[in-house]
Gaussian input, Z-matrix of N, CA and C with variables (Angstrom, degrees):
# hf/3-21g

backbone

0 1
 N
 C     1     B1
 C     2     B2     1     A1
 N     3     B3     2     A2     1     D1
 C     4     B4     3     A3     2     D2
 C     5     B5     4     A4     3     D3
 N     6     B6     5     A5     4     D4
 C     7     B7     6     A6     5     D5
 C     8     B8     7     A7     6     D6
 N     9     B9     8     A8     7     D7
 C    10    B10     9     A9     8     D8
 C    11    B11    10    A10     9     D9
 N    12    B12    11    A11    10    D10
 C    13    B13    12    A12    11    D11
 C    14    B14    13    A13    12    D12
 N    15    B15    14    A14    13    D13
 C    16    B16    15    A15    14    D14
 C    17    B17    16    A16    15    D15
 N    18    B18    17    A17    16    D16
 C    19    B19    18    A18    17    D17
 C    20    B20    19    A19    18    D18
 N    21    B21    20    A20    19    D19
 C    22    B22    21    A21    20    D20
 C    23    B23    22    A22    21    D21
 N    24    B24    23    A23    22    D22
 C    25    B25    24    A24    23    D23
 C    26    B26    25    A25    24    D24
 N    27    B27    26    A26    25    D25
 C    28    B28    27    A27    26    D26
 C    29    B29    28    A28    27    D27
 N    30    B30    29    A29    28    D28
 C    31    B31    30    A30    29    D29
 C    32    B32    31    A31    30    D30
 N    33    B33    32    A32    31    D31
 C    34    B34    33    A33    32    D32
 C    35    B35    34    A34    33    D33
 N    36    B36    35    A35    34    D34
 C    37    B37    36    A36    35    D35
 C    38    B38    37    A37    36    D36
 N    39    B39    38    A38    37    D37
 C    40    B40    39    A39    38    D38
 C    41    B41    40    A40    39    D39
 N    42    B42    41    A41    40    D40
 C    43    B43    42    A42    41    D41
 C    44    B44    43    A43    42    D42
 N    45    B45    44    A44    43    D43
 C    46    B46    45    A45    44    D44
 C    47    B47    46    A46    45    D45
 N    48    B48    47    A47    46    D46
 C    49    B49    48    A48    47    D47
 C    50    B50    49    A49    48    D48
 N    51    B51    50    A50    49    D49
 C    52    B52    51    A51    50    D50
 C    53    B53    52    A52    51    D51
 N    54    B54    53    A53    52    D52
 C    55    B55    54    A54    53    D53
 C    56    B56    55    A55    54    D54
 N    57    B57    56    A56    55    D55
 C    58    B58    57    A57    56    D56
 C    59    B59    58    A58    57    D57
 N    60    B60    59    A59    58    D58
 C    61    B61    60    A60    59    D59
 C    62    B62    61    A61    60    D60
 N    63    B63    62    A62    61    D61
 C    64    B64    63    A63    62    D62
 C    65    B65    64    A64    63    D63
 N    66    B66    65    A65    64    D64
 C    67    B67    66    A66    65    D65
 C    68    B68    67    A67    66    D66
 N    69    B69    68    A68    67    D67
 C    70    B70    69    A69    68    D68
 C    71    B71    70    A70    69    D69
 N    72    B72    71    A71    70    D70
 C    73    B73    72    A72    71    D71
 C    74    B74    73    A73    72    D72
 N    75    B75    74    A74    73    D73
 C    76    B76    75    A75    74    D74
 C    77    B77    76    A76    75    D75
 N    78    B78    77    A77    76    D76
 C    79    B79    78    A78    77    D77
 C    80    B80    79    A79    78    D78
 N    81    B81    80    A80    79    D79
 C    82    B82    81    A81    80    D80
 C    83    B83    82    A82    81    D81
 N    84    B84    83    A83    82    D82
 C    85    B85    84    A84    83    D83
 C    86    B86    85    A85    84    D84
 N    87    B87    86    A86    85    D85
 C    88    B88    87    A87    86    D86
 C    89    B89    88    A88    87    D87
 N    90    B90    89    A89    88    D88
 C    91    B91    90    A90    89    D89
 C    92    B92    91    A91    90    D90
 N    93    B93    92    A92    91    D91
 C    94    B94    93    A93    92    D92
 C    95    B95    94    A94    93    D93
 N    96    B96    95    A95    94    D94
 C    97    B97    96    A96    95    D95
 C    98    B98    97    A97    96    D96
 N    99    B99    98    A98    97    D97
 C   100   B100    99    A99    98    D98
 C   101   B101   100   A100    99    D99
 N   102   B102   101   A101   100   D100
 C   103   B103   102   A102   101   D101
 C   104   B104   103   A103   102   D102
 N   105   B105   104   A104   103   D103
 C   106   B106   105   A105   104   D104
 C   107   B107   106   A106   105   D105
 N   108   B108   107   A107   106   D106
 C   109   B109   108   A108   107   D107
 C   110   B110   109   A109   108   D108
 N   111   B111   110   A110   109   D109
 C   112   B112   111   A111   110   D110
 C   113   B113   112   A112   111   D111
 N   114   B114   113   A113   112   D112
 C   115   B115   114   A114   113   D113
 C   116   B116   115   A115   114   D114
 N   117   B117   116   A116   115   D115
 C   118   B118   117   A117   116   D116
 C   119   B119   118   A118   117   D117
 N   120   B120   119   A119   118   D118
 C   121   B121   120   A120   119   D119
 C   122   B122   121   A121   120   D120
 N   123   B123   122   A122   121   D121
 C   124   B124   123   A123   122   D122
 C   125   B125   124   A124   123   D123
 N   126   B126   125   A125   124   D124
 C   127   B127   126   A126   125   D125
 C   128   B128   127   A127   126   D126
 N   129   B129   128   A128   127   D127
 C   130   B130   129   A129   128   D128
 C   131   B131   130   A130   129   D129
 N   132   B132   131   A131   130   D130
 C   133   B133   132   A132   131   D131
 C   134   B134   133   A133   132   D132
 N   135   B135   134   A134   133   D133
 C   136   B136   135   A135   134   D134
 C   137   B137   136   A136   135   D135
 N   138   B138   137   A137   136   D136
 C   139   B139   138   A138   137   D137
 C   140   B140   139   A139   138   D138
 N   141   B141   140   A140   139   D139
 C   142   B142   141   A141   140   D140
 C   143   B143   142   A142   141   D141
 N   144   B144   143   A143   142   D142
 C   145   B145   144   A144   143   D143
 C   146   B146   145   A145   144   D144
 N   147   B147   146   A146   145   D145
 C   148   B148   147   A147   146   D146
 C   149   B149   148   A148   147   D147
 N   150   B150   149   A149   148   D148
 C   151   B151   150   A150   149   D149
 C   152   B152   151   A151   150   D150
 N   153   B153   152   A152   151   D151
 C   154   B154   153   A153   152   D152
 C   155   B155   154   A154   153   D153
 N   156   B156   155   A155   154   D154
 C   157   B157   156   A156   155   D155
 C   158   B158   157   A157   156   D156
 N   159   B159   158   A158   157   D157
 C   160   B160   159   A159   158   D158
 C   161   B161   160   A160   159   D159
 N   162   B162   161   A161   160   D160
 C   163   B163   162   A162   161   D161
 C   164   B164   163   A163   162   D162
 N   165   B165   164   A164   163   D163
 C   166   B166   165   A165   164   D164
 C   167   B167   166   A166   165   D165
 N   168   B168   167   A167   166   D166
 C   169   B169   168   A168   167   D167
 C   170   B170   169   A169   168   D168
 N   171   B171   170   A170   169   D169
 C   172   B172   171   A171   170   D170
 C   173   B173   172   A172   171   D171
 N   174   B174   173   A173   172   D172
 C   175   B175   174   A174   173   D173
 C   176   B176   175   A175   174   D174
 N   177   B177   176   A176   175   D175
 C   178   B178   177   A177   176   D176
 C   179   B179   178   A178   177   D177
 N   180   B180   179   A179   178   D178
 C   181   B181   180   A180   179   D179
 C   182   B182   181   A181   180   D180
 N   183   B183   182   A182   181   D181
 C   184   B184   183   A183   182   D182
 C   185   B185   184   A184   183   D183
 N   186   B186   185   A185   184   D184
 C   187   B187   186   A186   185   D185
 C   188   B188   187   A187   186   D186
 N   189   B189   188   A188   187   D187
 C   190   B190   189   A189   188   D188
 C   191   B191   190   A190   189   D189
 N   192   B192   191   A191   190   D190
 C   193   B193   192   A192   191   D191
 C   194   B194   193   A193   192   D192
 N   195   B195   194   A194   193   D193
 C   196   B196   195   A195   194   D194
 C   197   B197   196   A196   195   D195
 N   198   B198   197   A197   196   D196
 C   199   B199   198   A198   197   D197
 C   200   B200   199   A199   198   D198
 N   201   B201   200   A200   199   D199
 C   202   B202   201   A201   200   D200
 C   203   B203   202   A202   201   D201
 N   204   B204   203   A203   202   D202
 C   205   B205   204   A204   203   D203
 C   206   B206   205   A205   204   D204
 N   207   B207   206   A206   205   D205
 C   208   B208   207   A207   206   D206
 C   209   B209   208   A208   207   D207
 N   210   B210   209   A209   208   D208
 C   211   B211   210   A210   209   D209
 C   212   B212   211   A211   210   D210
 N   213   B213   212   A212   211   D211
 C   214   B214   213   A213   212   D212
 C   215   B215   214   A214   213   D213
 N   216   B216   215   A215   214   D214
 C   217   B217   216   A216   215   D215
 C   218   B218   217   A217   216   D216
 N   219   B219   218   A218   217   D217
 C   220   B220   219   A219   218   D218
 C   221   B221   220   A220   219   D219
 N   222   B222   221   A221   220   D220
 C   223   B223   222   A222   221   D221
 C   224   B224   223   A223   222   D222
 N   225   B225   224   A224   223   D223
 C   226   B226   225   A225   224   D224
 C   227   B227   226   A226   225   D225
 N   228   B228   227   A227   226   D226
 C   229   B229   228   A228   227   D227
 C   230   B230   229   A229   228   D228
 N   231   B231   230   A230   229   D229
 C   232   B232   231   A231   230   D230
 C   233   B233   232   A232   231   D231
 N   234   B234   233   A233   232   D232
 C   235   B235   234   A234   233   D233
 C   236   B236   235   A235   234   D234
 N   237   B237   236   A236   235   D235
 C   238   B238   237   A237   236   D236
 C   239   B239   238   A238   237   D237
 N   240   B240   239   A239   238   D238
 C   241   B241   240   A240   239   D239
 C   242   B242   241   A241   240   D240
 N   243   B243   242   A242   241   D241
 C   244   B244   243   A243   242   D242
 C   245   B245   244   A244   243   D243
 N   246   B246   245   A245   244   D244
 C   247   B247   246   A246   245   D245
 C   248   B248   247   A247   246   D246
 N   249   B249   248   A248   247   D247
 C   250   B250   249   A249   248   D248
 C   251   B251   250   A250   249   D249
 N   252   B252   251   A251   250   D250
 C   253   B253   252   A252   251   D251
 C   254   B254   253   A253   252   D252
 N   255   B255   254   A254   253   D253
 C   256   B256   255   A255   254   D254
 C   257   B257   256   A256   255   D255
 N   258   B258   257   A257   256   D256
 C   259   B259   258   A258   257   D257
 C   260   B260   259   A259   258   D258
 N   261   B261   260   A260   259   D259
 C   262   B262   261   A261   260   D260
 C   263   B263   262   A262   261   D261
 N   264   B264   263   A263   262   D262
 C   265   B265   264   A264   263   D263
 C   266   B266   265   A265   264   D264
 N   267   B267   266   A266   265   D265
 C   268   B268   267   A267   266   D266
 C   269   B269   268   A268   267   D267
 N   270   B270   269   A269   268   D268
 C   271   B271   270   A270   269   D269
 C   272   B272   271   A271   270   D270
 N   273   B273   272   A272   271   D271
 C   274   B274   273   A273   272   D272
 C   275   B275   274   A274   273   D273
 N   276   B276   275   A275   274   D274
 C   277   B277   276   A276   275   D275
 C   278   B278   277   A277   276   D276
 N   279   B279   278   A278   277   D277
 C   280   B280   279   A279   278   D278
 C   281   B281   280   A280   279   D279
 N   282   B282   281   A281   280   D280
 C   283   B283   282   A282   281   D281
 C   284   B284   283   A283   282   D282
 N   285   B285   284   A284   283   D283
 C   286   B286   285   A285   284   D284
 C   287   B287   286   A286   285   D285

   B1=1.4527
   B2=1.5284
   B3=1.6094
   B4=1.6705
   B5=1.1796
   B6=1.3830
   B7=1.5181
   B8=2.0191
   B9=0.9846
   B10=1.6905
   B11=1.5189
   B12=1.2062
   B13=1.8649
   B14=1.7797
   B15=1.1483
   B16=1.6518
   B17=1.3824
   B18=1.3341
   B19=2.0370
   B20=1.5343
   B21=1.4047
   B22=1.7764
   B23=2.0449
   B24=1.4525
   B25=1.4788
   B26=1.6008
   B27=1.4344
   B28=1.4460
   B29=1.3433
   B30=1.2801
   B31=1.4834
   B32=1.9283
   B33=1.0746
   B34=1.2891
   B35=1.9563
   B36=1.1432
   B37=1.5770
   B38=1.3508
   B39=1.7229
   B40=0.9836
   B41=1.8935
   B42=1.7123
   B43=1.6546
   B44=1.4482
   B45=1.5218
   B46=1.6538
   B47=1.1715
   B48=1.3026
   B49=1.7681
   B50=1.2817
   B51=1.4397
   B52=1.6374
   B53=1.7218
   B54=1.4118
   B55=1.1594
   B56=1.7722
   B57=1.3644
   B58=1.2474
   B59=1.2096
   B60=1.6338
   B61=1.5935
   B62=1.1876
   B63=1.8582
   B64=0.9443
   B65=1.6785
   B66=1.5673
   B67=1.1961
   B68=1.7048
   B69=1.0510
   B70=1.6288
   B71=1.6537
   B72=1.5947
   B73=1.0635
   B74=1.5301
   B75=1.1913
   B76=1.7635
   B77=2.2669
   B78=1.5987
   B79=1.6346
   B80=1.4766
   B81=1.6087
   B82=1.4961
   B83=1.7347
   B84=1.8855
   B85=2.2097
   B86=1.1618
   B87=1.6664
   B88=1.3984
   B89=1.6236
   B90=1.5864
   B91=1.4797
   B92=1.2549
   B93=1.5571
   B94=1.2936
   B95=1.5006
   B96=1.6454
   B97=1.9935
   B98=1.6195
   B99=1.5963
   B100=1.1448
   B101=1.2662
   B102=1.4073
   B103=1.5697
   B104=1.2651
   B105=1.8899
   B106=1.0669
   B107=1.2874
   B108=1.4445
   B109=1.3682
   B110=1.3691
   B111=1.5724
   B112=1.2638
   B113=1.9685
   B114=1.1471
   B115=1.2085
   B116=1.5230
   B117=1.5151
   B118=1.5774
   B119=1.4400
   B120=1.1558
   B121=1.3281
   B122=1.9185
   B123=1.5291
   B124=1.2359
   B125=1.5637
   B126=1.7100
   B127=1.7933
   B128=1.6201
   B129=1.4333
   B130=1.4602
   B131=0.9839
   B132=1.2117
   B133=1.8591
   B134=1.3243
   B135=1.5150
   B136=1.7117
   B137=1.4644
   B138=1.3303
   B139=1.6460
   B140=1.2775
   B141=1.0380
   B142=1.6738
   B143=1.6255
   B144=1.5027
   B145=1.8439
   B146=1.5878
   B147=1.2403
   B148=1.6029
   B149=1.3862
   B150=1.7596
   B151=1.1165
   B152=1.3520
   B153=1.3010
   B154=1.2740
   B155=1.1166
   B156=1.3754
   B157=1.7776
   B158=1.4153
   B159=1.6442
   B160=1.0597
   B161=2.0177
   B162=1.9554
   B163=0.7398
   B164=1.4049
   B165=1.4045
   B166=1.3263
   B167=1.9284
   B168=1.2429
   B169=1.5428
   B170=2.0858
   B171=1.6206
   B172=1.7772
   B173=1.5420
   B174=1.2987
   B175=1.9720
   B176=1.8790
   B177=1.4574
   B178=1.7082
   B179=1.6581
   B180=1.0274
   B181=1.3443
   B182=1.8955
   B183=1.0713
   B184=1.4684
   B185=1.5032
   B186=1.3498
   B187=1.4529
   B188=1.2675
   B189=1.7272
   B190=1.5422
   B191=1.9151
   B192=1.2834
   B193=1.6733
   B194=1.5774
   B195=1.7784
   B196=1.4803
   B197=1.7748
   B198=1.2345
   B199=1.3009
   B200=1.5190
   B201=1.3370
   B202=1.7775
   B203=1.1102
   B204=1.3838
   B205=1.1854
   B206=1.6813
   B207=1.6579
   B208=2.0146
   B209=0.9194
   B210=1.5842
   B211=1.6424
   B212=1.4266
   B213=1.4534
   B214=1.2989
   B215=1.4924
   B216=0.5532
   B217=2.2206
   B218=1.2165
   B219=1.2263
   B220=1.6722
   B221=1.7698
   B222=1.0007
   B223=1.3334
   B224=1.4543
   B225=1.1500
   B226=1.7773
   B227=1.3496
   B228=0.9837
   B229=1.0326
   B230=1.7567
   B231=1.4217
   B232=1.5070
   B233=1.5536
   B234=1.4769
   B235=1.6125
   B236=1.2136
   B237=1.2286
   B238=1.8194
   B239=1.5036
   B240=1.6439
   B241=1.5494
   B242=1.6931
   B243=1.4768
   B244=1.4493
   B245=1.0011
   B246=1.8214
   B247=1.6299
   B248=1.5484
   B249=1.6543
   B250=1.6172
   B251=1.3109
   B252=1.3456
   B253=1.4306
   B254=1.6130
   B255=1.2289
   B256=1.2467
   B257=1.5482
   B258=1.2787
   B259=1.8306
   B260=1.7996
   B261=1.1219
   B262=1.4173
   B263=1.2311
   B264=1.3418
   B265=2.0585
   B266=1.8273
   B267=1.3931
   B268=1.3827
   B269=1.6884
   B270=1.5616
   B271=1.0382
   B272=2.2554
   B273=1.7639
   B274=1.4954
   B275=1.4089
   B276=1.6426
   B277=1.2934
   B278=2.0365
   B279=1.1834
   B280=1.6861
   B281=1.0500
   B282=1.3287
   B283=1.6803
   B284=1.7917
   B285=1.3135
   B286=1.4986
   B287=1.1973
   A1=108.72
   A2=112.43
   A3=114.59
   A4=108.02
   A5=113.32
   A6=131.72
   A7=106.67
   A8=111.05
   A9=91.08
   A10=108.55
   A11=115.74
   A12=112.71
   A13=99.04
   A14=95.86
   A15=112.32
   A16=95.86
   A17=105.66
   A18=124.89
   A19=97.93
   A20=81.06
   A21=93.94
   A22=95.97
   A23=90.47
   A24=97.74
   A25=105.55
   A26=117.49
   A27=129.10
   A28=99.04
   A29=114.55
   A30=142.80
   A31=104.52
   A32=107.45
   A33=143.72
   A34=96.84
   A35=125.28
   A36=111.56
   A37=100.20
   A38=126.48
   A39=150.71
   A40=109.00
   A41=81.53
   A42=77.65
   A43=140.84
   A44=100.76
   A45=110.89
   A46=143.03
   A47=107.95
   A48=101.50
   A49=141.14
   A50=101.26
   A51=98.68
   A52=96.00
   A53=113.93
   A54=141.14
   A55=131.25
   A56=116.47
   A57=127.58
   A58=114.84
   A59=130.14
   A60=126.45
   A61=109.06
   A62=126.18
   A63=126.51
   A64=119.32
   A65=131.67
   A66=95.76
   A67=100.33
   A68=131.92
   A69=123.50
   A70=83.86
   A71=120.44
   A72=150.17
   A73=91.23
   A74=116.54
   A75=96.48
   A76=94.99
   A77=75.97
   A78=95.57
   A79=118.81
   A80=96.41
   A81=114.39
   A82=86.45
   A83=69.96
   A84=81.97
   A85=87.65
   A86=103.61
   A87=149.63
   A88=117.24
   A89=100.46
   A90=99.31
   A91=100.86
   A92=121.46
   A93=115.92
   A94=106.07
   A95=107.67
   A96=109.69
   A97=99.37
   A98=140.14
   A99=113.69
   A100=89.41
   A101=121.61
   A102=133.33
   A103=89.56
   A104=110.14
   A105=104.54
   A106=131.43
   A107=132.15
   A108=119.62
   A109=106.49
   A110=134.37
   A111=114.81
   A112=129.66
   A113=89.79
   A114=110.01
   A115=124.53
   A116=105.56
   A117=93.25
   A118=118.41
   A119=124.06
   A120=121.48
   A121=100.15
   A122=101.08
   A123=113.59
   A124=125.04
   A125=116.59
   A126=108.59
   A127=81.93
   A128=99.69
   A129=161.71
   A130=141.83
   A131=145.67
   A132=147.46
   A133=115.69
   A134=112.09
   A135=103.03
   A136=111.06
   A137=113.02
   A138=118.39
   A139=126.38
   A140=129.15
   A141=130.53
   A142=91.17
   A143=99.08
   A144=107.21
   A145=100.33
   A146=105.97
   A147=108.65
   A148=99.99
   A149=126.23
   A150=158.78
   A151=136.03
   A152=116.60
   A153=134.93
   A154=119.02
   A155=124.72
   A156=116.01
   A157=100.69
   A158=136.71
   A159=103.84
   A160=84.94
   A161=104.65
   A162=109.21
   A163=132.61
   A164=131.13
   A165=120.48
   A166=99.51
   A167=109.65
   A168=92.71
   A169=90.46
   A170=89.52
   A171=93.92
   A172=101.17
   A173=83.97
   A174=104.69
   A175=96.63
   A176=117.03
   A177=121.02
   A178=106.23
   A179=87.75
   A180=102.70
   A181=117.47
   A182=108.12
   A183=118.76
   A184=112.56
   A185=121.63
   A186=135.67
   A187=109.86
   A188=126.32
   A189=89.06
   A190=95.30
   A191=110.57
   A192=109.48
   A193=112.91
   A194=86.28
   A195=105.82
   A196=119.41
   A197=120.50
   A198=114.68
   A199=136.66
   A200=111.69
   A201=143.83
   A202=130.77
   A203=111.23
   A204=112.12
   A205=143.27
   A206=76.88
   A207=87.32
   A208=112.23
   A209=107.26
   A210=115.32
   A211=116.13
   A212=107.00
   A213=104.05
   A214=122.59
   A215=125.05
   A216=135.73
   A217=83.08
   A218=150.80
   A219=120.52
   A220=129.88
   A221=136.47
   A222=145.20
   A223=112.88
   A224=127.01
   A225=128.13
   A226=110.73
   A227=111.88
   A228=131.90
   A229=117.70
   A230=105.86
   A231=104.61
   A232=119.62
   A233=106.47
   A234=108.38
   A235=130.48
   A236=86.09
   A237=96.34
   A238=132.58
   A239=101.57
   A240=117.05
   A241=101.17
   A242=137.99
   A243=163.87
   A244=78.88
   A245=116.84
   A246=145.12
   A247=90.59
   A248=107.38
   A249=111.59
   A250=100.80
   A251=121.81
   A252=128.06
   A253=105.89
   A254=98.78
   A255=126.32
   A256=127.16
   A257=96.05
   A258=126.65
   A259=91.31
   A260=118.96
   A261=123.34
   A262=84.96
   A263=121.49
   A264=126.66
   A265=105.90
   A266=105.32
   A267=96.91
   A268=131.03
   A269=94.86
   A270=99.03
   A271=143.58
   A272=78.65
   A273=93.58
   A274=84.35
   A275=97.16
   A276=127.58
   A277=90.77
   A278=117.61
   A279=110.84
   A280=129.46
   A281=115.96
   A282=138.84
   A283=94.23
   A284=102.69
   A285=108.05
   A286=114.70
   D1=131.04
   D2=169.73
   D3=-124.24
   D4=135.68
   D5=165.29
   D6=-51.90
   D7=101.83
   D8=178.02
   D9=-102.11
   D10=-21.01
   D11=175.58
   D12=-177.45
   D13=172.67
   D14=-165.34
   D15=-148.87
   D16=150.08
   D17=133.26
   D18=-113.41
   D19=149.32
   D20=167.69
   D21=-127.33
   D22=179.04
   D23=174.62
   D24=177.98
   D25=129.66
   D26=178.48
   D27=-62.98
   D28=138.86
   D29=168.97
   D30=-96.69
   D31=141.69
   D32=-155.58
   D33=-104.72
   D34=86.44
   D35=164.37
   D36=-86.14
   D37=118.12
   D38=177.92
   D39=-65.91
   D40=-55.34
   D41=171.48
   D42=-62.23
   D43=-11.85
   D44=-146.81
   D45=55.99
   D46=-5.47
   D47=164.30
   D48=-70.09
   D49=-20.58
   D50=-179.29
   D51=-73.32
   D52=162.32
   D53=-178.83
   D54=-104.34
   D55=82.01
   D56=-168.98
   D57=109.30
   D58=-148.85
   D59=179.89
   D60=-92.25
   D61=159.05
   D62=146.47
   D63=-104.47
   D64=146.39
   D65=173.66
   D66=-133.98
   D67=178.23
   D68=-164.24
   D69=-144.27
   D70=124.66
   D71=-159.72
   D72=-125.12
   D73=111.92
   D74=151.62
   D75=-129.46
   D76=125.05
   D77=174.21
   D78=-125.64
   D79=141.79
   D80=-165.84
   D81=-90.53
   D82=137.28
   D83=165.73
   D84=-131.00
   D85=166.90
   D86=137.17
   D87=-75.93
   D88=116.21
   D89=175.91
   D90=-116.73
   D91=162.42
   D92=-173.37
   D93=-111.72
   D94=132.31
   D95=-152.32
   D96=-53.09
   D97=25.93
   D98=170.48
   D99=-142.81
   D100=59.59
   D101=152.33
   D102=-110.96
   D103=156.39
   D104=155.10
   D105=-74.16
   D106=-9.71
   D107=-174.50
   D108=-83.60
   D109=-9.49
   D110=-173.65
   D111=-67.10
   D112=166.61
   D113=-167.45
   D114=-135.01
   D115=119.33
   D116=-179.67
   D117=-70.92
   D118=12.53
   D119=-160.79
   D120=-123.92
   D121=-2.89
   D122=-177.98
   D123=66.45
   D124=153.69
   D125=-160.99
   D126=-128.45
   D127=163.68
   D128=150.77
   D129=-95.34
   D130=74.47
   D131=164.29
   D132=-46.53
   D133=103.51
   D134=168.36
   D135=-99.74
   D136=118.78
   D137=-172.53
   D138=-112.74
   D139=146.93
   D140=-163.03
   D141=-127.55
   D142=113.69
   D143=-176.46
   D144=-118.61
   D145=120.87
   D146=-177.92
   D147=-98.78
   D148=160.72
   D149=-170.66
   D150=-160.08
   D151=99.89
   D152=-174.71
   D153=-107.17
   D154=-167.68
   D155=175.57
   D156=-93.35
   D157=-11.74
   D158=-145.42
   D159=-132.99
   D160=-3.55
   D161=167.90
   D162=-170.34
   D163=177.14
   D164=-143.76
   D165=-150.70
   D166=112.48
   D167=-167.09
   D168=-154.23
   D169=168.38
   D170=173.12
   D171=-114.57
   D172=119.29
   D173=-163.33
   D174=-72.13
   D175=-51.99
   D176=179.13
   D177=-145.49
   D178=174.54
   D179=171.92
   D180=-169.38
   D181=138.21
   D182=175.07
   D183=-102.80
   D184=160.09
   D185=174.80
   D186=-112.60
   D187=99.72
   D188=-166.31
   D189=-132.13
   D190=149.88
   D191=-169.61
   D192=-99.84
   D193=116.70
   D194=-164.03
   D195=-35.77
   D196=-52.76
   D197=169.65
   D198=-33.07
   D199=-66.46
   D200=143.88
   D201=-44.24
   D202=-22.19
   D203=-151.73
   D204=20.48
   D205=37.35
   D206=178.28
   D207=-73.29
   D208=166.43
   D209=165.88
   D210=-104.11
   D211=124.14
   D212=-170.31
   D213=-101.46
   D214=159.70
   D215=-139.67
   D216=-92.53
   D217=15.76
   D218=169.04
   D219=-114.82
   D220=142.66
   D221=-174.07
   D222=-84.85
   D223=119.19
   D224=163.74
   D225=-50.31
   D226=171.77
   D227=169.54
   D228=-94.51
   D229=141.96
   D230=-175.66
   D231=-37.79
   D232=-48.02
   D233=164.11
   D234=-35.01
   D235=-73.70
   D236=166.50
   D237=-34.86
   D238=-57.36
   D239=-172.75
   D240=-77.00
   D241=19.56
   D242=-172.40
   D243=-94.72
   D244=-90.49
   D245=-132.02
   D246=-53.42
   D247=-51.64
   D248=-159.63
   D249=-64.19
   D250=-32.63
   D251=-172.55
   D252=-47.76
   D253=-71.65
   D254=-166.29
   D255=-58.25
   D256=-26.62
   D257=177.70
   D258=-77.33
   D259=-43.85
   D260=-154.40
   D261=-75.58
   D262=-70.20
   D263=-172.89
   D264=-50.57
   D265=-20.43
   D266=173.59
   D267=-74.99
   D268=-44.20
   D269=151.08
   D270=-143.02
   D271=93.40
   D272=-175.50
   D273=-76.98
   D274=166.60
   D275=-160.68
   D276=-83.47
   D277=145.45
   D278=144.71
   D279=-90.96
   D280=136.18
   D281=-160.06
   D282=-100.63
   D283=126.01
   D284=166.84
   D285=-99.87

């Protein structure tokens, strides 16, 4: 799986309870046709990256196939759900 580009965008808790940022990542991959997640119709990661002061983590994430925009039933692998992590902390947005 490759990260090839992203939007991100701050999420809004209306209520105020959640604690710190939310941010909603949806990133286009490249799968290679003998993974199982691929798709001829090609995928998308929509990710929910939380941010606090004391911490920094990927709260969910969906698999969803760009055409359809379904959601498709499968789970990454710990590796994987790392990379996204890490891609996400790489690049949060700057706040002025």
């Amino acid at each position: 799986m490759t990260i090839t580009s992203h939007t991100v965008e701050k999420l809004i808790d209306p209520t105020g309870i959640l604690i710190g940022d939310r941010f909603e990542y949806i990133l286009n991959i490249d799968v290679p046709e003998d993974d199982e997640l691929y798709s001829d119709h090609g995928l998308k990661i929509k990710a929910i990256y939380a941010v606090n002061q004391s911490d920094a983590r990927l709260v969910q994430y969906y698999i969803i196939e760009k055409v359809t925009e379904a959601v498709q039933d499968f789970e990454l692998e710990e590796e994987e759900e790392q990379i996204i992590a890490e891609y996400c902390k790489l690049h949060l947005p700057i706040e002025d």
